[in-house]
N, C-alpha and C positions, 0 to 999 in steps of 0.2 A: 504493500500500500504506500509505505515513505517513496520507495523508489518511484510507482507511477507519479504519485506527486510531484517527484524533482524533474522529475521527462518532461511533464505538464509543464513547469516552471521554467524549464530550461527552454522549451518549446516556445511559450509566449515570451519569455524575454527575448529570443533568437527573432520570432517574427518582428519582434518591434525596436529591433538596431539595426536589421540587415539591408534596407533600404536606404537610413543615414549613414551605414556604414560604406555600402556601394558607391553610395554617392561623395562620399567624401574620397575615395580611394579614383572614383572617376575624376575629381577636378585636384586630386593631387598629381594624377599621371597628365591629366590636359597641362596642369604650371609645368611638370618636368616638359613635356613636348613643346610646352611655349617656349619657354629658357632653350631648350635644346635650338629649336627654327629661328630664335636671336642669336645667338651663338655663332650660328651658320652662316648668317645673313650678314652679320657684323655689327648689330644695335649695340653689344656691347662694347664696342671702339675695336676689336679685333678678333679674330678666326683661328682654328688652329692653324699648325705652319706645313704648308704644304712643300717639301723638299723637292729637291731635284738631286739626279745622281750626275756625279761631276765626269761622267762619260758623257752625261744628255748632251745633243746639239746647244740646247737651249742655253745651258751654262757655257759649252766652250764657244758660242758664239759671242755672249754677250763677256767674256774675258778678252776678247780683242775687242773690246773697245777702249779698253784701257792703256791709249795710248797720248794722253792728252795733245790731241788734236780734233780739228774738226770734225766731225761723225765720230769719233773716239773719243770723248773727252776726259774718261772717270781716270781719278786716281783714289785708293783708298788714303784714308787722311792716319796719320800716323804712321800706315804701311800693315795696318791692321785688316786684313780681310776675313772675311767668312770662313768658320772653320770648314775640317772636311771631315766626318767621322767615319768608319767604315763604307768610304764612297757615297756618304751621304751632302752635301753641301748644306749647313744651316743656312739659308737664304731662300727667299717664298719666292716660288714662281711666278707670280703676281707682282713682285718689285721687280723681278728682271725685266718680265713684258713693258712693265711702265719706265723706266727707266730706260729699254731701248728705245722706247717710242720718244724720248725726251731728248735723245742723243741726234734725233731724226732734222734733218731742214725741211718747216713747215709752212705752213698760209699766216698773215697776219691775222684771221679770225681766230685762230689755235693758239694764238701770243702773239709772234712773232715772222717774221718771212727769216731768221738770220737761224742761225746751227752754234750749238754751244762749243764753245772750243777746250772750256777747260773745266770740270765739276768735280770738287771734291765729294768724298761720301763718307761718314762715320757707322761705324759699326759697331768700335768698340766698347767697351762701358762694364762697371759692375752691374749687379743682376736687377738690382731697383733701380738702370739705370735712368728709366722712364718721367717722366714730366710729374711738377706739383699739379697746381688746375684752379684755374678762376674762380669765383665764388658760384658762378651758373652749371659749373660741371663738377666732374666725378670723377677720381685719382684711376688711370691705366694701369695697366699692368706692363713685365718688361716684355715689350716688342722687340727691342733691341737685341738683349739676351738671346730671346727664343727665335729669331730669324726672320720676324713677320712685318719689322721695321728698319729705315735707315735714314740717318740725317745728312742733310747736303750743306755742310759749311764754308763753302766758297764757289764762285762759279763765273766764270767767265774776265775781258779783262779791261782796265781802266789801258787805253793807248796813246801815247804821247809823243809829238812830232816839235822839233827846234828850228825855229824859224828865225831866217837872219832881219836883225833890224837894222843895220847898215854893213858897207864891207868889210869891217873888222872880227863878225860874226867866223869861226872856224867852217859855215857852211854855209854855198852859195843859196842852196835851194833845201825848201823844206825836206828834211831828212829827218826817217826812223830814230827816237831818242831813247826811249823806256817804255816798260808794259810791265801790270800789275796786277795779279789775282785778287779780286774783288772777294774779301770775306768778309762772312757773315756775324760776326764778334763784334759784340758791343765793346770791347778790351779790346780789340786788335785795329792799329791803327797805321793807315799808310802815308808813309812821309818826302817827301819831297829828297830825299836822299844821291840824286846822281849830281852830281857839279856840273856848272857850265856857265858863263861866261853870261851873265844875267843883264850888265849893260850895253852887250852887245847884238844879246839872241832873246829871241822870247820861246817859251814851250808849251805848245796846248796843246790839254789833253780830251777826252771825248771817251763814252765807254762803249767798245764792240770796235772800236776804229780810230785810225790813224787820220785828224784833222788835217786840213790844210792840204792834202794830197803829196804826200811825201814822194819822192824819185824812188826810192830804193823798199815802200811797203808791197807786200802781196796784194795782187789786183783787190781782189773779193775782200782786202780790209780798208778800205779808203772812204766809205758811202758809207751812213746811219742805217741799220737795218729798219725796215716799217714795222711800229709797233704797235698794237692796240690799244685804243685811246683811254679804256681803263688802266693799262699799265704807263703809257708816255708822259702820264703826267707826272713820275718821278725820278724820268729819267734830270740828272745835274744836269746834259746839255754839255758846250764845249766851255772849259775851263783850264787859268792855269795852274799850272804846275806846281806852284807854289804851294795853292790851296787845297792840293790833294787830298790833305786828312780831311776836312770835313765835307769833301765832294766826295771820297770814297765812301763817307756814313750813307751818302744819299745815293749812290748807286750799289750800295748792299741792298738797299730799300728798294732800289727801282727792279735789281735783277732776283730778288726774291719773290717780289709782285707778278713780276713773269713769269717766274717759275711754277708758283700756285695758280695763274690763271691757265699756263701748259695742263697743265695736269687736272682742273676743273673741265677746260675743254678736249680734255681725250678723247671722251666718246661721241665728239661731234662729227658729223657727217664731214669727211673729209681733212681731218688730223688723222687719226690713228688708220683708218682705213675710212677707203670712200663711202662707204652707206653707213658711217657709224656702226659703233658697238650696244650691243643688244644685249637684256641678258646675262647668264655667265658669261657672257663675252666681254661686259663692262669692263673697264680694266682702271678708272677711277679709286684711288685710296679711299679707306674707310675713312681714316682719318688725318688730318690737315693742321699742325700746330704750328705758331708762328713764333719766332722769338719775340716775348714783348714790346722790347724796347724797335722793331721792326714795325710792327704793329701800330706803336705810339705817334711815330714818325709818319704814316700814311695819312694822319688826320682823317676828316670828313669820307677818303677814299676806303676807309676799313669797310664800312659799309655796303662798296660797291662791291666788294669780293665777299661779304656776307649774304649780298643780294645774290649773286651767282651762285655761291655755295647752295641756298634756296631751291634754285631750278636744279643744279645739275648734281646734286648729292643724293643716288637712290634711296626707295625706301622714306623720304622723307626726314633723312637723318638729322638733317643741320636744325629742326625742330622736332623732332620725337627723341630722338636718342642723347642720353645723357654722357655719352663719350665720341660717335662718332663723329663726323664734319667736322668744319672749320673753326678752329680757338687758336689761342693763343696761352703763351705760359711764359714769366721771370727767368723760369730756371734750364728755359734755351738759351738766353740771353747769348753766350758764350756758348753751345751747342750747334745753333743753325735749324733751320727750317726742316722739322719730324714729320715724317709721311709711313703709314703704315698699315698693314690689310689686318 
C-alpha cells in the first residue's frame, strides 16, 4: 500500500515538472545554439582560427609579398612572424585573403587608385595582448595570440625632393632627397634629419610621391595618387621638410583613414572582385580598432567612417554587436591600427 502510494506521488509530481522541465532544457539548448551561431558569425568580435598549412598555395603565395615593394609591400614588424607548428601556420585564412587584397592596385571608390609600397604588420604580443575598450564596448579576447588578428603599424611613404633656389644649390634640377615610412605611433616621431644646404635649396615633401617632378624618381612616383574624398581630407598635402614631424602625425592619420576605408570597401562590387563578395565570401574584418589618438585627430571625419562602418559591416555589427565593427582604443596608441576575424 506505502509503495503504491509513492508511485502515485512520484507519478503526479513527474507529471507536473516534466513540461517546465522540457521546456527549460529547450530554451537552454536554443541560448547554447544562439551563442554557438554568434560565435560563428562573429557578434562576438571574433571566430575560431581557421589555419592554413604552410605547404597551402595560399600561404606561400601570400609570403612573396613580403618584399617591401609595390604589390609586395608587408614586412613583419620586429621580424616576428606567425608561428608554424606541426605545418600548421597560426595565421587565419581570412587575414591572408584580406591583406592580399590590400596589397592589390585599386579604383579610387575602394580608397585609393595608388598600391601600397610599404606595410608593416605586428603579430607579436603577450597573450592579453588585445585592446582595453571604450566605455560603449566590451574587453576582446587575444586575436593576436591565437592567429585571428594582426596590427599594421606603419604603411607607406612620406617622399621628398631638393629643389634649387638659386645656382649655389648642389642640384641643378629637382632631384630625389629622402623617403620615410609613415608610422602609426603616437611616440614615434619623424625628423627632418638628412642635411642640406637650406639657404640654398628648399625640400618638399608630399606622401605617396616625389613633389616637384624630380629627374632621377620612378615614373609611377611623381603624380598624387586619387583619393576618396572621405579619406583626402587628411591627406598634409605638399610640405616642407622641415616640418616633417608634425606632417608625418597627419599623414599617419590620412594613411590609416585609407586603410580602414580599403578594407570597409572590400566587398564592393569591383575592389576585391568585380561582382563583389557575397556571403562566406565576404572577406571584411569583424572587427576595426583604431588607435585613439588617430581617431582624435580625424575630428568631425570619425563619423564618416562610423557612417560606413553602418552600411558595410554585416550582420549589423557596428550597432548590435558589442565587440564587433569599428572602435577605437588608448592602448593602440603605440600598436597601430587592429583588424581581426
Amino acid at each position: 500500500m506505502e509503495n503504491k502510494e509513492g508511485q502515485n506521488w512520484f507519478s503526479s509530481f513527474w507529471r507536473a515538472i516534466r513540461w517546465p522541465l522540457t521546456l527549460a532544457f529547450l530554451a537552454f539548448a536554443v541560448v547554447i545554439f544562439s551563442i554557438g551561431v554568434m560565435s560563428a558569425l562573429g557578434y562576438q568580435g571574433t571566430t575560431p582560427l581557421r589555419a592554413v598549412s604552410s605547404t597551402n598555395k595560399l600561404w606561400t603565395d601570400f609570403t612573396k609579398l613580403f618584399q617591401q615593394q609595390k604589390g609586395a609591400p608587408y614586412f613583419w614588424n620586429e621580424d616576428v612572424a606567425p608561428q608554424i607548428t606541426y605545418g600548421l601556420v597560426k595565421f587565419d585564412q581570412r587575414l591572408i585573403r584580406v591583406l592580399t587584397y590590400l596589397s592589390k592596385k585599386k579604383d579610387t571608390k575602394c580608397g585609393w587608385d595608388g598600391q601600397h609600397q610599404i606595410v608593416g604588420l605586428k603579430v607579436g604580443g603577450p597573450v592579453n595582448s588585445d585592446t582595453s575598450y571604450p566605455p560603449e564596448n566590451l574587453p576582446s579576447v587575444a586575436t593576436l595570440y591565437r592567429g585571428t588578428g594582426v596590427r599594421i603599424v606603419a604603411a607607406d611613404e612620406i617622399k621628398c625632393t631638393k629643389i634649387p633656389l638659386n645656382s649655389n644649390c648642389d642640384v641643378s634640377q629637382p632631384t630625389v632627397f629622402d623617403h620615410k615610412l609613415v608610422p602609426f605611433g603616437e611616440n614615434t616621431t619623424l625628423n627632418p634629419d638628412k642635411p642640406y644646404d637650406q639657404a640654398d635649396c628648399k625640400v618638399t615633401c608630399a606622401v605617396d610621391y616625389y613633389p616637384d617632378n624630380p629627374i632621377n624618381a620612378p615614373a609611377d612616383e611623381i603624380n598624387s595618387p586619387d583619393v576618396s574624398p572621405i579619406v583626402s581630407r587628411y591627406n598634409p598635402g605638399e610640405f616642407d621638410y622641415q616640418t616633417i614631424a608634425e606632417n608625418g602625425k597627419q599623414a599617419a592619420v590620412y594613411k590609416a583613414a585609407e586603410i580602414g576605408y580599403e578594407l570597409m570597401q572590400v566587398d564592393e562590387a569591383g575592389c576585391d572582385s568585380p561582382t563583389g563578395n557575397k556571403g562566406f565570401n565576404r572577406k571584411i574584418p569583424f572587427t576595426l580598432i583604431y588607435p585613439q589618438w588617430i581617431m582624435g585627430r580625424m575630428g568631425d571625419g570619425w563619423g564618416d567612417l562610423v557612417n560606413l562602418a553602418n552600411i558595410r559591416f554585416p550582420h549589423n555589427f557596428q550597432k548590435s554587436s558589442p565587440l564587433a565593427g569599428l572602435t577605437y582604443d588608448p592602448l593602440l596608441n603605440d600598436d597601430g591600427l587592429h583588424l581581426n576575424f
